[in-house]
N, C-alpha and C positions, 0 to 999 in steps of 0.2 A: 523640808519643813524649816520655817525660819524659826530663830531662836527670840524668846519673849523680849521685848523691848520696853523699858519703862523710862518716861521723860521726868526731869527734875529742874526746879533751878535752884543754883547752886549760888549764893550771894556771895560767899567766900571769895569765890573765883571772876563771880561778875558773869553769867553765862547759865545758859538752860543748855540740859546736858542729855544726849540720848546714851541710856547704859544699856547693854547687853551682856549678860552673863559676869558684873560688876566691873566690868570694864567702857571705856565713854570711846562711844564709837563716830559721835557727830556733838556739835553745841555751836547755840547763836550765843555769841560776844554781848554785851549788852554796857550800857555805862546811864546807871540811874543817879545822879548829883542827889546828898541829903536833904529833902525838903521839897526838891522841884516836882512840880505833876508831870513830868515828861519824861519819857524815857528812850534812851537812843540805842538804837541796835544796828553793830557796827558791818558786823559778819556772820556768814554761816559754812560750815566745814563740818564735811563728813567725811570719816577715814573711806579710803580708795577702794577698799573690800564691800563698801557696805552702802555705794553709791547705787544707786536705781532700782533703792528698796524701800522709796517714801520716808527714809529717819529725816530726808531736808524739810520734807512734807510736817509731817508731827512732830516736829522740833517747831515749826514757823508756826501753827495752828498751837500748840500750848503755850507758846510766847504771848500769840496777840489772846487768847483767850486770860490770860493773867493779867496782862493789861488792862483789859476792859475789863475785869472784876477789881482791879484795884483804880479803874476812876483814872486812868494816868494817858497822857498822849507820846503818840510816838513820832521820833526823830529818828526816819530812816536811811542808811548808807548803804542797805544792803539789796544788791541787785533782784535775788532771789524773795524775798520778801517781797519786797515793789512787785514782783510776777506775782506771787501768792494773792495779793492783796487784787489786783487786777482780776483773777479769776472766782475772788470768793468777796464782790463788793461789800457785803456786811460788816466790816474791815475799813473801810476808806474812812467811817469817822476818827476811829484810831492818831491819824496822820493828824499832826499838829500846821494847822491852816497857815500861822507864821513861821514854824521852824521844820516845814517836811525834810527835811537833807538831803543828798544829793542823788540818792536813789529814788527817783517819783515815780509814783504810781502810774503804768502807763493807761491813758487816756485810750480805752480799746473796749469790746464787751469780752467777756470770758471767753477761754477755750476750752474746747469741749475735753474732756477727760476720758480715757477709759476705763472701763471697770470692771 
């Protein structure tokens, strides 16, 4: 049984955070400048224990889900994310058309998933 996972973001730190049992076991980096509609997200790391149990998964999906409620475009560097985004097109308007960042969205149709 896995232990309940609740995702945050954390402004303090700059980063959306996965906790388990009040400890932060994964978070995407993020750097929102005051005032800009854009938001860049740099990274994503999840502790070594707690890899190939979807926290990159629901860390990336309540990032861009916070995004698009707050009206804002993303600036992306993060490899994984650019996959995320690839698999779940509803996502691609997110990506800011003049500043996508180095991580692009690859030009592919989705992979299938299992479940």
């Amino acid at each position: 049984m896995n232990p309940e996972m609740n995702v945050q973001k954390n402004s303090d730190s700059g980063s959306y955070e996965a906790v388990v049992n009040g400890q932060v076991v994964g978070m995407i980096v993020y750097h929102a400048p005051r005032g800009d509609q854009r938001v860049t997200l740099t990274h994503t790391i999840v502790d070594p224990e707690y890899r190939g149990r979807g926290v990159a998964t629901r860390l990336v999906k309540h990032a861009l889900d916070d995004l698009r409620a707050q009206d804002v475009k993303l600036t992306n560097y993060c490899p994984f994310v650019a996959d995320y985004i690839a698999d779940h097109p509803q996502y691609k308007e997110l990506v800011d058309s003049r500043f996508p960042g180095r991580a692009k969205v690859p030009d592919r149709a989705p992979r299938e998933r299992a479940n």
